[in-house]
C-alpha positions, -999 to 999 in steps of 0.1 A, spaced: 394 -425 106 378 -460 109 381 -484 84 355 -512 81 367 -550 67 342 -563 39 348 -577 7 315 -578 -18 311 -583 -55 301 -550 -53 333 -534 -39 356 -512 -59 395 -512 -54 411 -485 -37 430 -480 -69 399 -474 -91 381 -456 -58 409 -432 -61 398 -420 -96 369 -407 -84 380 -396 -45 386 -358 -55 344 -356 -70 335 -371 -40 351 -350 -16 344 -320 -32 306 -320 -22 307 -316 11 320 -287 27 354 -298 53 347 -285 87 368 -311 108 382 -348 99 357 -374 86 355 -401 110 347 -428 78 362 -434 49 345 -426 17 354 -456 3 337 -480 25 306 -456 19 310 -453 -17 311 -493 -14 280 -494 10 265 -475 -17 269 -499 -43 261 -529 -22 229 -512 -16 227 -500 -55 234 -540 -66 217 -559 -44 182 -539 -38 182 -541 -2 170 -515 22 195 -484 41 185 -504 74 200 -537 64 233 -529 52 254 -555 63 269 -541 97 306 -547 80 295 -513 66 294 -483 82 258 -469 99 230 -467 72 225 -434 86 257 -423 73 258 -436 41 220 -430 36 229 -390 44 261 -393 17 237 -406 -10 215 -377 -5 247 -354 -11 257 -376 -40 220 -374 -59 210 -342 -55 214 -319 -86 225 -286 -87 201 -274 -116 179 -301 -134 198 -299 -164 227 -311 -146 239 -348 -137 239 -356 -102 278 -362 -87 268 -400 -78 258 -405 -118 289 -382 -127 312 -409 -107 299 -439 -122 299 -429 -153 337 -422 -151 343 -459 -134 321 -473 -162 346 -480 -185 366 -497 -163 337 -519 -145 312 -534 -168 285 -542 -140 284 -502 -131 264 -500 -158 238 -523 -144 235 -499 -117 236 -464 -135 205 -478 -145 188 -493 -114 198 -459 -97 183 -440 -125 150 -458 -135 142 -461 -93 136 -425 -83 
């Protein structure tokens, strides 16, 4: 699995990550081996969620924008409408422990 070296405000430990790695996984079905980490997705994801930039100009110290672009689409979509999506259901859960995940609760919510 390749692992990708970047360090942003917006990164997450891999303790805190870990909370949340079981919700994450659980969406997609497991055919064969991931070739990317989740985390540095899940952390491409919040770079992306903080900072307002496009898919395409992810930093490259990030896996493809394809990849992670396809992930959030996993992550957002609801199973019924009166459901939360799994990307809200995770950042509400690191919310306690992060204060600026609230910030972007509410950028991803009030954006689509």
């Amino acid at each position: 699995m390749k692992s990708f070296a970047h360090h942003y405000s917006s990164d997450i430990s891999r303790e805190q990550f870990e909370l949340i790695r079981t919700d994450l996984e659980g969406i997609r079905k497991r055919t064969k081996p991931r070739k990317v980490d989740l985390y540095d997705i899940f952390c491409a994801l919040l770079y992306t969620l903080k900072n307002g930039c496009v898919w395409r100009d992810l930093p490259s110290d990030f896996p493809k924008w394809e990849t992670v672009y396809y992930y959030w689409l996993l992550w957002t979509k609801t199973p019924s409408p009166a459901r939360i999506t799994p990307l809200d259901k995770v950042l509400k859960k690191l919310s306690a422990n992060i204060g600026w995940l609230r910030s972007v609760q509410f950028i991803h919510r009030s954006s689509f």
